[in-house]
C-alpha positions in Angstrom: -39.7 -17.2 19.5 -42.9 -17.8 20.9 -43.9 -16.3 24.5 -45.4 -18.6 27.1 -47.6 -16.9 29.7 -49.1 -18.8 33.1 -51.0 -15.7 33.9 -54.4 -16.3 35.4 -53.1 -19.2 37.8 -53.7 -16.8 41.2 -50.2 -16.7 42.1 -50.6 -14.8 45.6 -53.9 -15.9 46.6 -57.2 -17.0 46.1 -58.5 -14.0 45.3 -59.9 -13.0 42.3 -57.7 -10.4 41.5 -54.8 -13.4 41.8 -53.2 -10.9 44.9 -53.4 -10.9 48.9 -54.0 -7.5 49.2 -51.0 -6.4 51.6 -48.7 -8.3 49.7 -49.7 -6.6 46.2 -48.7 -2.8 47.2 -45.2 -3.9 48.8 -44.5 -6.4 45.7 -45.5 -3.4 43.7 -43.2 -1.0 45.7 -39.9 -3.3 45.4 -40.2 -4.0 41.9 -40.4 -0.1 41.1 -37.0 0.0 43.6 -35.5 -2.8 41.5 -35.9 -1.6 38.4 -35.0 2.1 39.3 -31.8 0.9 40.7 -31.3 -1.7 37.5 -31.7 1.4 35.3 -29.2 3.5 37.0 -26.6 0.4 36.7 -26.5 -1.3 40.4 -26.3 -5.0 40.6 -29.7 -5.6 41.8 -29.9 -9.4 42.2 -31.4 -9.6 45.9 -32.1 -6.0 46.1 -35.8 -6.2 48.0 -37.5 -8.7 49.6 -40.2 -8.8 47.4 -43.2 -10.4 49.1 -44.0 -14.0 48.3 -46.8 -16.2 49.5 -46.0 -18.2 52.2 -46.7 -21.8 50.3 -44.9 -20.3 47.4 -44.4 -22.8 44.4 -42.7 -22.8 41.0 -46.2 -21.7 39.5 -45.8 -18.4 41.8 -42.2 -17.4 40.1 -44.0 -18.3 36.9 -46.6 -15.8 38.1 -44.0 -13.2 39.3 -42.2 -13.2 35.6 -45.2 -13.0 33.7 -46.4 -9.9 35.9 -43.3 -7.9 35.6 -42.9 -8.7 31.6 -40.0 -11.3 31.9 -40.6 -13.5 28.5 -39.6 -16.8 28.1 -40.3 -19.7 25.6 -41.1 -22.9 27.4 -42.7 -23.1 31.0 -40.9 -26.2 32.3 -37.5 -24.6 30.9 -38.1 -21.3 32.7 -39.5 -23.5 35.6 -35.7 -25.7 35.5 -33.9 -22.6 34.9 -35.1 -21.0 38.1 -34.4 -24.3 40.3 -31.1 -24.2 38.3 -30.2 -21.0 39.3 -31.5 -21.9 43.7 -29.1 -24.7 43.3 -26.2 -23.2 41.9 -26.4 -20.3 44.9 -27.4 -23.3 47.5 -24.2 -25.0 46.0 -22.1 -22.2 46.7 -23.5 -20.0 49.2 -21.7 -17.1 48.2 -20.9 -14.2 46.4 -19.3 -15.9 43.6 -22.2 -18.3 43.7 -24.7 -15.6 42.9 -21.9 -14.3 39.9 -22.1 -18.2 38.9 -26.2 -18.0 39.0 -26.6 -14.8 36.9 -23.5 -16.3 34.6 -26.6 -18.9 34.0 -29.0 -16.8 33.4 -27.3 -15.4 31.1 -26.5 -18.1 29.1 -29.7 -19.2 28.9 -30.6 -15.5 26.9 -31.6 -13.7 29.6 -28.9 -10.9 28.7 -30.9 -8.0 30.1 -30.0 -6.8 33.6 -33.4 -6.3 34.5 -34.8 -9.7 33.5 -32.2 -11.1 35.6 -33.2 -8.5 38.5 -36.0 -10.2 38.5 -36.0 -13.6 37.9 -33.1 -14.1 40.6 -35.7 -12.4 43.6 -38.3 -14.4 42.2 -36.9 -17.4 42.3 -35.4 -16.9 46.0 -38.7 -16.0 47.0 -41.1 -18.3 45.6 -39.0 -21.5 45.3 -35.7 -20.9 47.4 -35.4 -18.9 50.5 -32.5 -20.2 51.8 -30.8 -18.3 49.4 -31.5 -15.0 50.6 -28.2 -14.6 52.6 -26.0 -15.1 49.7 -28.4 -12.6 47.5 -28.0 -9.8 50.0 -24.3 -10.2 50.5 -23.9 -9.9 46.9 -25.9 -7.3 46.6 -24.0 -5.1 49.6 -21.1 -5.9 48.2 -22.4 -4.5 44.9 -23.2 -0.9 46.5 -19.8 -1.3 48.4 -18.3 -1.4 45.4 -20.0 1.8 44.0 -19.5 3.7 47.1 -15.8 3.0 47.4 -16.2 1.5 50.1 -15.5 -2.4 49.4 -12.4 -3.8 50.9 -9.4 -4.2 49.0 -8.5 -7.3 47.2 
């Protein structure tokens, strides 16, 4: 399988080193969070806020997988994939619409929880926002769960 990278296309800026410079240390300090909390086995879809430009675009979640070593085969299907996964929250707009999302995710190969701790930020950030809500209620019922402290069912 081939790797496709869009690196080089100044995600966050204009700058040279493809970074605003405030956003780069706090994008930097959530994905270290994400993938410490990924590694010790918490659902981490919607974890951070990771910063995004503020005219995000799908080139900028291509930007944000290719910096944080998410590796896909085609650009356009990664590019789909992440609008694929916006709508299915948007659709939803729940908990069980963020299960639904990373469900889709991981159909498409992404079995690895922390490709799919990233991707599913990513794509909120850069092409979705109005998925946040949904993201952050999954992911406090998440540490509910593993704090006993989620209601019963």
């Amino acid at each position: 399988m081939g790797v496709t990278s869009a690196r080089g296309l100044g995600a966050f800026s204009n700058h040279s080193d493809g970074y605003a410079s405030g956003s780069h240390q706090q994008f930097h300090k959530a994905i270290m969070m994400i993938r410490n909390l990924a590694m010790s086995g918490i659902s981490v879809v919607g974890a951070l806020g990771i910063a995004a430009p503020a005219n995000a675009d799908q080139y900028d979640f291509i930007s944000v997988l290719d910096n944080n070593g998410v590796y896909y085969y085609n650009i356009s299907e990664m590019i789909d994939l992440g609008k694929a996964a916006c709508r299915t929250v948007r659709t939803g707009g729940t908990i069980g619409s963020v299960d639904s999302a990373i469900n889709l995710l991981t159909r498409a190969g992404f079995n690895a929880v922390m490709d799919r701790a990233i991707i599913m930020p990513a794509a909120a950030n850069t092409m979705c926002p109005d998925i946040w809500p949904a993201l952050n209620a999954h992911n406090q019922a998440a540490r509910d769960l593993l704090q006993g402290t989620a209601p019963a069912n």
